[in-house]
C-alpha positions in Angstrom: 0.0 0.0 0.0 2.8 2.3 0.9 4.5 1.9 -2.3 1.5 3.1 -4.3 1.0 6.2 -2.2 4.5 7.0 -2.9 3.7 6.1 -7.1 0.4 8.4 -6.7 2.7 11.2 -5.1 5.3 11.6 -7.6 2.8 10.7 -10.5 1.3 13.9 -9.1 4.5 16.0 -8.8 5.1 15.3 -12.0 1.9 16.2 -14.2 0.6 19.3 -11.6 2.1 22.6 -12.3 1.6 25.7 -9.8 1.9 28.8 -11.3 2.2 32.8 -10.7 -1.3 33.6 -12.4 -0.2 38.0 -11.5 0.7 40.5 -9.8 1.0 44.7 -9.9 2.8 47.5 -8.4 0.7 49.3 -6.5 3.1 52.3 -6.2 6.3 53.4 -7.3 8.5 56.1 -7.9 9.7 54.5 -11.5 7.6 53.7 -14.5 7.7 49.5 -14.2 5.0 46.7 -14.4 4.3 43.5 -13.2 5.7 41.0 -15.5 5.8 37.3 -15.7 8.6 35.3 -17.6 8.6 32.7 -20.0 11.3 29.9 -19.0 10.9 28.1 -22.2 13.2 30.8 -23.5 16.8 30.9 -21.8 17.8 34.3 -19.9 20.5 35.6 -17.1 18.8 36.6 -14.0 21.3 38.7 -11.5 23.7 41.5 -12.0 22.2 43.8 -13.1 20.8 42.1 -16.3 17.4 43.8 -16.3 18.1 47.2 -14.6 14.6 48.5 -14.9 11.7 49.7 -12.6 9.5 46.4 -13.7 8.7 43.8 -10.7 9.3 40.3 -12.2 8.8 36.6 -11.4 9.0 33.1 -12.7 8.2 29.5 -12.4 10.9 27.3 -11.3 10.6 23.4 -10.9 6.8 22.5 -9.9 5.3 20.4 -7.7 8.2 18.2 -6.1 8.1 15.8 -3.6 10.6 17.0 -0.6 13.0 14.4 0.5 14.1 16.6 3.4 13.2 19.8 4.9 13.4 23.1 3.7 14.0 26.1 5.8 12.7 29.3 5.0 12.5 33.0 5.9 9.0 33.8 6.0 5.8 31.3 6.7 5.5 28.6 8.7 5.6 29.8 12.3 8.6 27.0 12.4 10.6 28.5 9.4 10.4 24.6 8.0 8.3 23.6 5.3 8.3 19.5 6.4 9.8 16.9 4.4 6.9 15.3 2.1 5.7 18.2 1.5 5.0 18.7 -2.5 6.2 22.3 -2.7 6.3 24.7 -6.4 9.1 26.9 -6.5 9.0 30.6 -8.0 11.6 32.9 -8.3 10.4 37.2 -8.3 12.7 40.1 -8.3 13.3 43.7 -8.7 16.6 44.4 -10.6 16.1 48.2 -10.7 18.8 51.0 -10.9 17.8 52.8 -7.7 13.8 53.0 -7.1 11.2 51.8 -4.5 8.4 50.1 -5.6 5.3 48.2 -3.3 3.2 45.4 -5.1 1.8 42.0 -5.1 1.9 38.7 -6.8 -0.5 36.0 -6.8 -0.1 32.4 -7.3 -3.0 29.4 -7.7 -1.5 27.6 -4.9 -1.5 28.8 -0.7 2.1 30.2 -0.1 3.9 27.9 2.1 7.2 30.0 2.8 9.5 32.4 1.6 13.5 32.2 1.2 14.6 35.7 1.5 18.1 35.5 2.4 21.6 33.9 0.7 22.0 30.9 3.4 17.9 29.7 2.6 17.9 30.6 -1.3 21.2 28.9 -1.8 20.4 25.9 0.0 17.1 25.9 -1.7 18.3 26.2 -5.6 18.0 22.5 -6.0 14.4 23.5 -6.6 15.5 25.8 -9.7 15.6 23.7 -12.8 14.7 25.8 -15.2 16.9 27.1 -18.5 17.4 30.7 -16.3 21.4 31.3 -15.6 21.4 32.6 -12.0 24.3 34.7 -11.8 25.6 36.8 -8.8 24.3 34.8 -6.6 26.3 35.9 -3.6 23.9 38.6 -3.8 20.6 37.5 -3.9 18.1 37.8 -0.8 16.6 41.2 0.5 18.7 44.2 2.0 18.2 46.0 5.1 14.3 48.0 4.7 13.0 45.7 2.4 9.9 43.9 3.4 7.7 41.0 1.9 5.3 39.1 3.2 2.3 36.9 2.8 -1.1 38.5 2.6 -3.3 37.4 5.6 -6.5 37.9 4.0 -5.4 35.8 0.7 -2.7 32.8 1.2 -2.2 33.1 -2.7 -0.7 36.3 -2.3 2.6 37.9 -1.8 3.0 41.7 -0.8 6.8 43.3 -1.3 7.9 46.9 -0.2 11.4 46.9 -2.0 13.9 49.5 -2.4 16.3 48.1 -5.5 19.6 49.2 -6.5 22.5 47.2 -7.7 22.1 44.1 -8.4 18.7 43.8 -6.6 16.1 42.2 -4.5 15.7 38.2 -5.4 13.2 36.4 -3.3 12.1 32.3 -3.7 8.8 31.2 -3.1 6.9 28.2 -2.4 3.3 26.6 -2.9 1.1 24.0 -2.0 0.2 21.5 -4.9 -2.0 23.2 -7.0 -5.2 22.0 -6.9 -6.2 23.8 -10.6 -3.9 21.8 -12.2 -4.7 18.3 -11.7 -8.4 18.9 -12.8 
């Protein structure tokens, strides 16, 4: 019995897929949008290879069965999404020059947790597997007065307050299994 709920689970993990469905900037001193990238092309995220006023995010490996813990930054009043867990990955950032920008994006899973900082993204890019070249990743995480966090009102949502200059503000998140997707 045990092997076939271990067959169902990664038969699952592997044909679900949670997405970002959106997002905006609600206000900002620059000129950006909320935009959504396409991983089926290959692109350089990091050092400054955007360097515009636009908030962005991506899907990264979906709906994968965790073999171990993950820690994270935001979420789970333990800062541990538990292993067997089938988590989606999602990578958003603000690669602006110098501007401040406060938005939201929305995903059609519940946000599980957040990795906002080098030690939890880098130990978390085994969820990444996409055709995106993750440079400067020394870097990546939020700075001092930068904020995110996950709506209260609306588990699907993700609110950021981010002040960007070089190279950035990168932020991974995580969802549930997305329900949507298997129907």
């Amino acid at each position: 019995m045990i092997r076939y709920v271990v067959l169902f689970a990664l038969a699952l993990a592997n044909t679900a897929s949670a997405t970002v469905t959106g997002g905006a900037i609600v206000e900002q001193n620059g000129y950006g949008t909320f935009v959504k990238l396409d991983t089926d092309e290959p692109f350089a995220v990091g050092a400054d290879t955007f360097d515009d006023d636009n908030l962005y995010a991506f899907d990264e490996d979906q709906n994968i069965l965790l073999v171990e813990p993950v820690r994270v930054d935001i979420g789970d009043e333990d800062g541990v999404i538990p292993q067997g867990t089938v988590v989606a990955s999602h990578y958003i950032f603000f690669d602006s020059l110098a501007g401040t920008h406060y938005g939201y994006v929305d995903f059609d899973a519940p946000v599980l947790g957040i990795a906002a900082f080098q030690e939890t993204m880098f130990a978390t890019d085994f969820l990444a597997n996409t055709s995106v070249d993750y440079i400067s990743i020394e870097l990546r995480g939020l700075e001092p007065g930068d904020y995110v966090w996950i709506d209260e009102d609306n588990p699907q949502r993700i609110w950021v307050y981010w002040a960007g200059s070089s190279p950035g503000d990168y932020i991974r998140v995580f969802t549930a299994l997305s329900a949507a997707a298997m129907m």
